[in-house]
Backbone as CSV, one residue per row, in Angstrom:
resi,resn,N_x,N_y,N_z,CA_x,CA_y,CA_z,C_x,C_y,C_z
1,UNK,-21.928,-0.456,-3.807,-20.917,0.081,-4.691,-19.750,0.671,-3.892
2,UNK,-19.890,1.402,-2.819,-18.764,1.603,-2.139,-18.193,0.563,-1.121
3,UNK,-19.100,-0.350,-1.071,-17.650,-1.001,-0.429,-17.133,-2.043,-1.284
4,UNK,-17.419,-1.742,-2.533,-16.549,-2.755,-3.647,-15.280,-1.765,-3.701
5,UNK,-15.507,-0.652,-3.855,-14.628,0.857,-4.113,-13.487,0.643,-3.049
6,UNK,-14.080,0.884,-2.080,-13.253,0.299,-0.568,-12.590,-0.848,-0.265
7,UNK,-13.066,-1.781,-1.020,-12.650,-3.438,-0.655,-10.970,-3.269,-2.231
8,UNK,-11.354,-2.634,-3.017,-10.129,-2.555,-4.084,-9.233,-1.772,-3.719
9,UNK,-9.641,-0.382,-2.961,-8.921,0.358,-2.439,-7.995,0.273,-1.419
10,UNK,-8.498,-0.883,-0.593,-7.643,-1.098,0.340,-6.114,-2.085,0.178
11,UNK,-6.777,-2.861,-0.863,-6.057,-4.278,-1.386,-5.207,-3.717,-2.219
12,UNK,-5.541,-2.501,-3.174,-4.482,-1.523,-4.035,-3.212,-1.110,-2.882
13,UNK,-4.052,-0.298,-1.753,-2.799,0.364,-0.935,-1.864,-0.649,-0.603
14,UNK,-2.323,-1.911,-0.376,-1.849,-2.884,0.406,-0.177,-2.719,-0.585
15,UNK,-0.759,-3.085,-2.333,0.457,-3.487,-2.883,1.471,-2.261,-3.114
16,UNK,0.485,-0.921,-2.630,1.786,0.355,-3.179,2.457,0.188,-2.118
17,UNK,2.137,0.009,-0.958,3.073,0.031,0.251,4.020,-1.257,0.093
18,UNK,3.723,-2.388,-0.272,4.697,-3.274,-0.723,5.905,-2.645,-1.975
19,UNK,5.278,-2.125,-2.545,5.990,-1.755,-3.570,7.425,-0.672,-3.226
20,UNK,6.658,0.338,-1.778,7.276,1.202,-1.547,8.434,1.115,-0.883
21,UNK,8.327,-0.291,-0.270,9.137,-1.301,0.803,10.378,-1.758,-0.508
22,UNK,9.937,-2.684,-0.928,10.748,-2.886,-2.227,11.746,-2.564,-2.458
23,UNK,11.275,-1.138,-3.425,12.283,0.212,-4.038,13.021,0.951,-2.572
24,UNK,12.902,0.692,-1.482,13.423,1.384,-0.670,12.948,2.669,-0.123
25,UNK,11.695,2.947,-0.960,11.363,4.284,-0.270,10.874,4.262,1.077
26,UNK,10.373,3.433,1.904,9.558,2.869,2.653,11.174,1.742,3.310
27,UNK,11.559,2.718,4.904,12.896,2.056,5.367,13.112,2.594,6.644
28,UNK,13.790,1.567,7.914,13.868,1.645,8.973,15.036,2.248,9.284
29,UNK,15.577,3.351,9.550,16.772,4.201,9.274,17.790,3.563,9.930
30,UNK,17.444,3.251,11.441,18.725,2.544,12.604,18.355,1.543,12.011
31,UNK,17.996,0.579,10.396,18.220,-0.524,10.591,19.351,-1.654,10.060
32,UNK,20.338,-2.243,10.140,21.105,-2.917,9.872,21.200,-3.472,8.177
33,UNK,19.661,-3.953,8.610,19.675,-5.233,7.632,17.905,-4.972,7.273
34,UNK,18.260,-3.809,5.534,17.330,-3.595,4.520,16.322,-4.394,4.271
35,UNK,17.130,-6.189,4.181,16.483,-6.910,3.105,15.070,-7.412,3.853
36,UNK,14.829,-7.557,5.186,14.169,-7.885,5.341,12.926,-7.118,5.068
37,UNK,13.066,-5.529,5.095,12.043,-4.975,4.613,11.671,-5.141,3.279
38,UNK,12.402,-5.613,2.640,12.279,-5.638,1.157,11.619,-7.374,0.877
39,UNK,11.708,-8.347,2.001,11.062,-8.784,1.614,9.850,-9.204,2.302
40,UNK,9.535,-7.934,3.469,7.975,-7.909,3.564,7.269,-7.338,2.661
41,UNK,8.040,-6.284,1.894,7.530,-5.625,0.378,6.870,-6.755,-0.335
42,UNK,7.792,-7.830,-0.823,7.318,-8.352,-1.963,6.213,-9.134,-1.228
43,UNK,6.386,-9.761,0.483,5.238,-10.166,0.875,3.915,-9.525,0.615
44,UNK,3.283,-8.208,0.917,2.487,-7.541,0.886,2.404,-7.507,-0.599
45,UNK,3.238,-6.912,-1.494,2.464,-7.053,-2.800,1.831,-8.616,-3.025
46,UNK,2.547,-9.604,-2.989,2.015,-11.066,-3.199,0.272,-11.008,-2.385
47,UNK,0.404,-10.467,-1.583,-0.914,-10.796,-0.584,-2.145,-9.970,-1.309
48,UNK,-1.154,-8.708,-1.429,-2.290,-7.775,-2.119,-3.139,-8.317,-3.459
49,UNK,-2.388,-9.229,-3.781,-2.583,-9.544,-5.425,-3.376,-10.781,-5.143
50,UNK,-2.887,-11.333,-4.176,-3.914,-12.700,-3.764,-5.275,-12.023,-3.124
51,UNK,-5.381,-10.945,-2.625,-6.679,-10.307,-2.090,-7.457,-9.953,-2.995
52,UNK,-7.179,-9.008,-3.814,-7.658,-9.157,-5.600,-8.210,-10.121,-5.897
53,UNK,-7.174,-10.871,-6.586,-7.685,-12.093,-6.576,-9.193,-13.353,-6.297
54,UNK,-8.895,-13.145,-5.224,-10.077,-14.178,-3.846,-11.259,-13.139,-4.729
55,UNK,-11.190,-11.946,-4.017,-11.926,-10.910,-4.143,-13.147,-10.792,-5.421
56,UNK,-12.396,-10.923,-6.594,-12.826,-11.218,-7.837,-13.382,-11.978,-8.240
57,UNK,-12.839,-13.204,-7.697,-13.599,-14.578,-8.168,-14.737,-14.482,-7.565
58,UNK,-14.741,-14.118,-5.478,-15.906,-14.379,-5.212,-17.352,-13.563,-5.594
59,UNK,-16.719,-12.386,-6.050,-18.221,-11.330,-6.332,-18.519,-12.307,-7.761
60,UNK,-17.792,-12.863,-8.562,-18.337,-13.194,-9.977,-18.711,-14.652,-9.684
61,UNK,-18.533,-15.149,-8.705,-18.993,-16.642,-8.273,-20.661,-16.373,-7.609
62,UNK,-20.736,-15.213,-6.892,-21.539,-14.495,-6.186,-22.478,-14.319,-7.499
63,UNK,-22.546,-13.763,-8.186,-23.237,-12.969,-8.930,-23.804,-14.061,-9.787
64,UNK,-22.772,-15.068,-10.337,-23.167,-15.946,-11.020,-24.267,-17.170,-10.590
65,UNK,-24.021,-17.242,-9.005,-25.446,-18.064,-8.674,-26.344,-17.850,-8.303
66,UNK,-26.108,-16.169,-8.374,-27.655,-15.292,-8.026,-28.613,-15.156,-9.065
67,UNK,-27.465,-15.093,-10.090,-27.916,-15.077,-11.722,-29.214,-16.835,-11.966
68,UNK,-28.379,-17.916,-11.673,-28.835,-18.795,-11.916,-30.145,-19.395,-11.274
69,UNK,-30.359,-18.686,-10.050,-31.179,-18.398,-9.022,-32.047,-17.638,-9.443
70,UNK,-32.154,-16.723,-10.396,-33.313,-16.078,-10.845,-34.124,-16.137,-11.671
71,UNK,-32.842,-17.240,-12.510,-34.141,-17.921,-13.580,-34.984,-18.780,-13.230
């Protein structure tokens, strides 16, 4: 149970820090040129959401042939 807790938790931070990149809160002060942080933002949220993702399917892919395995 905790490292399901841990495995969401991490993949969550992943997308606030994308997010934080984004909106600008999250910024390289001497840096020229914003956008690129903004679009490692949307990178990291995309990833975060694909980590989810993977994540989800495999515990319920997991579960489901353990299931079938026990009958």
């Amino acid at each position: 149970m905790f490292s399901k807790i841990l495995n969401y938790g991490i993949r969550i931070l992943i997308i606030i820090i994308g997010i934080l990149m984004v909106t600008g809160i999250i910024y390289v002060p001497d840096s020229q040129n914003n956008s690129i942080i903004r679009i490692f933002g949307v990178i990291f949220i995309l990833f975060g959401a694909l980590r989810i993702y993977m994540y989800y399917s495999s515990t319920r892919r997991y579960s489901r042939e353990k299931d079938i395995n026990n009958e």
